[in-house]
N, C-alpha and C positions, 0 to 999 in steps of 0.2 A: 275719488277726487274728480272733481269737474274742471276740464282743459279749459285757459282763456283763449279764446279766438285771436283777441291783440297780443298776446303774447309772441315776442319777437328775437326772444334768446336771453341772456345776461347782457347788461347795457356794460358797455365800455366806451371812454371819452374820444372824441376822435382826434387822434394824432394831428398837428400839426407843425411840419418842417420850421426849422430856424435855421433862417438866411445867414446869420453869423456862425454858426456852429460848426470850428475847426477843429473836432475831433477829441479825443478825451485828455484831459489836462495831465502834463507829465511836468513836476516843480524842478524847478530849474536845480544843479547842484552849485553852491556856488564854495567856493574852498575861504575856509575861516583863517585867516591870517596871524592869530593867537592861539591857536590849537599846538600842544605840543603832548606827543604821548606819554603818559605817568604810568609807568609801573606798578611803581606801590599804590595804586589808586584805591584797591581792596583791603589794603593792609589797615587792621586798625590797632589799636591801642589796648594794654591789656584791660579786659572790663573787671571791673573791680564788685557790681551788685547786679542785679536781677529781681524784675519787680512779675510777682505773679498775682492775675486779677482773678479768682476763684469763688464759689459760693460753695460752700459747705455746710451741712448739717451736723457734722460729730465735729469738734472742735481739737486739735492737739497735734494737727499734722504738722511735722514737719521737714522741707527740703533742705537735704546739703549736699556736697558733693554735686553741682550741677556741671555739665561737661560738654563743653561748645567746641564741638570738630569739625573737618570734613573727610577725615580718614575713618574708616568703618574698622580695619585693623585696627587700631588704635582705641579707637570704643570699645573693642570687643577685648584687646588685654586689660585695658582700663574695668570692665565689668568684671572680667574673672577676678584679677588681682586682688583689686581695694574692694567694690562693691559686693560681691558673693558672699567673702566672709564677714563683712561689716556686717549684712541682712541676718546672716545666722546667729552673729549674735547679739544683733535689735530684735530677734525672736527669741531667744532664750530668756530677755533680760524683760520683754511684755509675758511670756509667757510665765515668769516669776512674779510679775506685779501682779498679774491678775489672780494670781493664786494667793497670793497676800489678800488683795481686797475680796475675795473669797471668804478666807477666812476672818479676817475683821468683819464681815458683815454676817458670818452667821454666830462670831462670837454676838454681835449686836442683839442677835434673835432676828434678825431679818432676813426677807429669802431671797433664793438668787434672781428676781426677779427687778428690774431697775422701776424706780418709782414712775414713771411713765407707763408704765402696762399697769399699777396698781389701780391709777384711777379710771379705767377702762367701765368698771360699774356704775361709779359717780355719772359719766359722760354720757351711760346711757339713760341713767335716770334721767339726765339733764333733756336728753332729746324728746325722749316720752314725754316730759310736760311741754315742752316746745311746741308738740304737733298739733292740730287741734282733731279736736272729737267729730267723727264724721256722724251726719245724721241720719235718720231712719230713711228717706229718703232716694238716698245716694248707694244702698245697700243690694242694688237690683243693677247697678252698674257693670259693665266688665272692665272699666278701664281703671287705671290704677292714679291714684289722689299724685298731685302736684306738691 
């Protein structure tokens, strides 16, 4: 790299003082005359719903039992008591369903395979003619087609 000769450092603007300037501003407090302190200012009212804004791809979830604290005790009897056993047996009771539509679907003669992976063949057929035929040309290339 070749030095400039005019080169004179990093520019910086040059400061200049202001004649009015009484120091850094501190806002006045001025006491509000309607101010009275609320207690219950936090306090609300029992909520009755709960809205969840979510994107899902498998469809059939669902929330109950939602539990709005500030006691972490209280969560954590709350999750043993009701939630622990509840979970065990919202698993026994998928794990019977799914064994049902098990069987209904190989009573069907269908296999365990959900029709979404079935058409996996179709979709590639479908890309093969999509692409187009590269020509003789381009066959001397290393880089790979767009």
């Amino acid at each position: 790299m070749i030095d400039n000769p005019d080169y004179k450092g990093t520019w910086t603007p040059k400061q200049i003082d202001n004649p009015n300037y009484k120091g850094p501003w501190i806002h006045p407090e001025i006491d509000n005359p309607d101010y009275k302190p609320d207690s219950e200012l936090y306090h609300r009212k029992e909520i009755c719903a709960i809205g969840f804004d979510l994107w899902q791809v498998k469809s059939g979830t669902i929330f109950n039992n939602v539990l709005i604290t500030d006691d972490p005790e209280h969560a954590k009897k709350v999750a043993t008591d009701i939630w622990k056993p509840r979970l065990e047996g919202e698993q026994k009771m998928k794990a019977e369903q799914d064994e049902e539509e098990k069987k209904k679907r190989e009573a069907e003669g269908k296999s365990d395979v959900p029709e979404d992976e079935d058409d996996e063949d179709e979709d590639e057929d479908e890309d093969a003619a999509d692409k187009p035929e590269t020509g003789e040309e381009h066959e001397d290339h290393d880089h790979d087609e767009l």
